[in-house]
VEXDREN-2710 file (C-alpha; in Angstrom, 1 decimal):
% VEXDREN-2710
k/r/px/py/pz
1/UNK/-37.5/0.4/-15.7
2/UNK/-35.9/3.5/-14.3
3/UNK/-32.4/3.9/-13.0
4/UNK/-33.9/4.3/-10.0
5/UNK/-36.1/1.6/-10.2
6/UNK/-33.2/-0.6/-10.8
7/UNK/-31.9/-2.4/-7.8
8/UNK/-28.3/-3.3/-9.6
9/UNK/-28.2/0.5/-10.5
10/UNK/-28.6/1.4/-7.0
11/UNK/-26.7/-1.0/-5.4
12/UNK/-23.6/-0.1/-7.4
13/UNK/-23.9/3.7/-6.5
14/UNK/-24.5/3.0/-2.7
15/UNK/-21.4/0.5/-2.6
16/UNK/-18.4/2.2/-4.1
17/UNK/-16.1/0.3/-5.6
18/UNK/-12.8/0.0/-3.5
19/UNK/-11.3/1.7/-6.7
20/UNK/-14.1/4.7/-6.2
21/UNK/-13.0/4.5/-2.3
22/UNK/-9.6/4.7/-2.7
23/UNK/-10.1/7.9/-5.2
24/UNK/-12.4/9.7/-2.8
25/UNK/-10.1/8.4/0.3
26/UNK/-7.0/10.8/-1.4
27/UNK/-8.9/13.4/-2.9
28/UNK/-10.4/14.3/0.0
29/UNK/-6.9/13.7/1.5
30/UNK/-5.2/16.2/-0.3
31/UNK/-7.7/18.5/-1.7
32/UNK/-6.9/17.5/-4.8
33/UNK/-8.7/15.7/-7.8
34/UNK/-6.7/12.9/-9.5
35/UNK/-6.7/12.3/-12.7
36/UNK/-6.3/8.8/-12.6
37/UNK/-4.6/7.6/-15.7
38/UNK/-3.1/10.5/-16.8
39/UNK/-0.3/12.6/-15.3
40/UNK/1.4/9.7/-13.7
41/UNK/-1.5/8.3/-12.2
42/UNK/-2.7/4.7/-12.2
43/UNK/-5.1/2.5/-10.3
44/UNK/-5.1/-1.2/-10.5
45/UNK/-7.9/-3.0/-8.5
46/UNK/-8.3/-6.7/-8.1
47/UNK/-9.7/-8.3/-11.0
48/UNK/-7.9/-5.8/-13.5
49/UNK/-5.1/-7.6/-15.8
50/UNK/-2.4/-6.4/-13.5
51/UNK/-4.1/-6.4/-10.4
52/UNK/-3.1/-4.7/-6.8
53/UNK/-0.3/-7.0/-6.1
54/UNK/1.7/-7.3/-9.1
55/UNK/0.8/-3.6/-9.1
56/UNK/2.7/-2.9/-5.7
57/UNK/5.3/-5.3/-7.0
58/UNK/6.3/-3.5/-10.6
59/UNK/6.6/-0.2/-8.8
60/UNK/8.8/-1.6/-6.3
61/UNK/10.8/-2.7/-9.3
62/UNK/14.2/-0.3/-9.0
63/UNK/13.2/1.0/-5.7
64/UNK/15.8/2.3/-3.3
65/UNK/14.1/3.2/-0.1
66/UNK/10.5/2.1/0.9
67/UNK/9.2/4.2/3.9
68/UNK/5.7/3.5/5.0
69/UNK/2.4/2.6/7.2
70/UNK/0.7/-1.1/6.4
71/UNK/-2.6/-1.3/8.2
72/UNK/-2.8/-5.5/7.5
73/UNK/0.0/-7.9/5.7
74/UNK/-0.2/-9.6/2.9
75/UNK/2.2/-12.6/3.0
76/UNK/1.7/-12.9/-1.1
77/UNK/3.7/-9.6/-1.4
78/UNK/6.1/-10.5/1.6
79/UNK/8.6/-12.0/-1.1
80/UNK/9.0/-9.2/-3.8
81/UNK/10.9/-7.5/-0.7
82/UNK/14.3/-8.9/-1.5
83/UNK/16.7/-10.3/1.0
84/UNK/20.0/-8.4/2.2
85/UNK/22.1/-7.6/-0.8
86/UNK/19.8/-8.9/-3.6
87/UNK/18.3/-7.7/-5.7
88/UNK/14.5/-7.5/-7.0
89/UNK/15.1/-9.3/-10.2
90/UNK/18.2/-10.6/-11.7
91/UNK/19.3/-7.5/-13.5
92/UNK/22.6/-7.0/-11.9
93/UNK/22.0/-3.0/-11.3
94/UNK/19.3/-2.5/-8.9
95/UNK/20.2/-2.7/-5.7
96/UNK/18.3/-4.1/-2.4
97/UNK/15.5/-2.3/-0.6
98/UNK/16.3/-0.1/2.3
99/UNK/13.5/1.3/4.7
100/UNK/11.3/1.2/7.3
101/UNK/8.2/-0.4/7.2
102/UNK/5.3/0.6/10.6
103/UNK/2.8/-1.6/11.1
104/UNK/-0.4/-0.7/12.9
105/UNK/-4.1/-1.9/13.3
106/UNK/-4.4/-6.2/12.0
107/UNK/-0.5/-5.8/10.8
108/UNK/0.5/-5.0/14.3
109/UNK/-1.8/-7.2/15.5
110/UNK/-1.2/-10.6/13.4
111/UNK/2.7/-10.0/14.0
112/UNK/2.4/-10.5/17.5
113/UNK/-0.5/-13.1/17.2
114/UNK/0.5/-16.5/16.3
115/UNK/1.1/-16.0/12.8
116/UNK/3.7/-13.9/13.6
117/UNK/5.8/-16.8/14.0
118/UNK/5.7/-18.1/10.5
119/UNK/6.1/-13.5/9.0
120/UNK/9.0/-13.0/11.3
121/UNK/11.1/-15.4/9.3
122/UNK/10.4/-14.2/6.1
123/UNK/11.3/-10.8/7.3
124/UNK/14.2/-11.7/8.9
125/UNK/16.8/-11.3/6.5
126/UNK/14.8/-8.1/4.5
127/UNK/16.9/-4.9/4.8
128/UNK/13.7/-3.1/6.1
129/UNK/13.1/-2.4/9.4
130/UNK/10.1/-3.1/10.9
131/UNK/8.2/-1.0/13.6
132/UNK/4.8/-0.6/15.8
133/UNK/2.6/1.9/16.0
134/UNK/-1.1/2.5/17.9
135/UNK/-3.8/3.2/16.2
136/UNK/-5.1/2.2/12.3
137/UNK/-5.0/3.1/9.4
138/UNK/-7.6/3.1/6.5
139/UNK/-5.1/2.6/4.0
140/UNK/-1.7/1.3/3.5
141/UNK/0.9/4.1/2.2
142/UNK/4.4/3.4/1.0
143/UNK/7.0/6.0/-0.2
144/UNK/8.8/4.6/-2.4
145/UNK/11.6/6.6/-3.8
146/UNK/9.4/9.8/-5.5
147/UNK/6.3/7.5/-6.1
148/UNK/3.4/7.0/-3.8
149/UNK/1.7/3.7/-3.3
150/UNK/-1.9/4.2/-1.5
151/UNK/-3.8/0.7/-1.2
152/UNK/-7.3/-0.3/-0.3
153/UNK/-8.1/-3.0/1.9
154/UNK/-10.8/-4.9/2.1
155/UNK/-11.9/-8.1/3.4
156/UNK/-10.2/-10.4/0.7
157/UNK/-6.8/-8.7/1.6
158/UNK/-5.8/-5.5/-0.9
159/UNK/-8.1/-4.9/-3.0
160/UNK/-6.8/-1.8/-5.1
161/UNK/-3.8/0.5/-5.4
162/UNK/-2.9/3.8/-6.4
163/UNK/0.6/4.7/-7.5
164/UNK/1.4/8.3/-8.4
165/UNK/4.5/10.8/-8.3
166/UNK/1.9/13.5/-8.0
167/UNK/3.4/16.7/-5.3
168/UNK/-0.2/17.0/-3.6
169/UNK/-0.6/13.4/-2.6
170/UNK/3.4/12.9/-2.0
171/UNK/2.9/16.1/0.6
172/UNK/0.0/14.2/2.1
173/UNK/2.0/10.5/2.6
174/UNK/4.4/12.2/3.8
175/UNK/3.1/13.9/6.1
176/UNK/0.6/10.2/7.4
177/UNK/4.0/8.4/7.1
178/UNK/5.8/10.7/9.6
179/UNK/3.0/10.6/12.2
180/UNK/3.2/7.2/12.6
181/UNK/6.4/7.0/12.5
182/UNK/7.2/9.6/14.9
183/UNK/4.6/7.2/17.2
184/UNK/6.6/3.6/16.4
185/UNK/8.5/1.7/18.1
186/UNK/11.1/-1.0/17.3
187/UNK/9.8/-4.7/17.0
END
């Protein structure tokens, strides 16, 4: 049987992956191809041994500031966001988190719907601040000191992330992150 004869074959070439969409999502972004795994580029997806979450949560690791747009929340990564004055670990160096955090599309939405009530209290005390925008977002960015965290969303939740310190897709977060922030408004 042919390749093209193969249904599996053909399935998995007209169904990315939501690794091979997230790719394709910032290279055409930014006009630039990644080289993923090289250069300071890596991309966990779910079922990889350190999946999208623990992914998000490694490179937070240290972090300062955390700027960014979240198209849905995930309540699982709601805790590596430390409380006021703590710190992400117990190493007695790094210091809290400090940003602002705009939610738009199901984020937005699910904060005001009822299970905003149980988020709002395990935001409450995170020193990020949390704003509104219109509109959606196909991914989720966060700037996160002079790293970039693009994630892919599916419907299981987040289903694959790219980090990177790379200029052309730092220029292109940037640049999202600040239209919809110039669009938010406090919660």
């Amino acid at each position: 049987m042919s390749e093209r004869d193969d249904p599996t074959a053909r399935s998995e070439r007209d169904d990315p992956t939501a690794r091979d969409r997230l790719v394709a999502l910032v290279e055409h972004a930014t006009g630039s191809p990644l080289a993923v795994g090289t250069n300071g580029v890596t991309l966990s997806a779910r079922g990889d041994d350190i999946g999208p979450l623990s992914a998000v949560a490694a490179t937070l690791q240290g972090t300062a500031t955390v700027v960014g747009v979240i198209p849905r929340l995930v309540p699982s990564l709601l805790p590596t966001i430390p409380e006021e004055g703590a710190a992400l670990d117990s190493s007695p160096d790094l210091d809290a988190i400090e940003g602002r955090i705009v939610l738009v599309g199901a984020a937005r939405d699910r904060l005001d719907g009822p299970a905003g009530a149980a988020i709002r209290p395990l935001l409450a005390d995170r020193p990020v601040d949390l704003l509104v925008a219109p509109g959606d977002s196909p991914v989720g960015i966060l700037l996160a000191d002079d790293r970039v965290i693009v994630g892919w969303f599916d419907a299981e939740g987040l289903a694959a992330v790219l980090v990177t310190d790379a200029e052309a897709v730092r220029e292109w977060g940037v640049g999202s992150v600040r239209r919809y922030l110039d669009a938010a408004d406090p919660i």
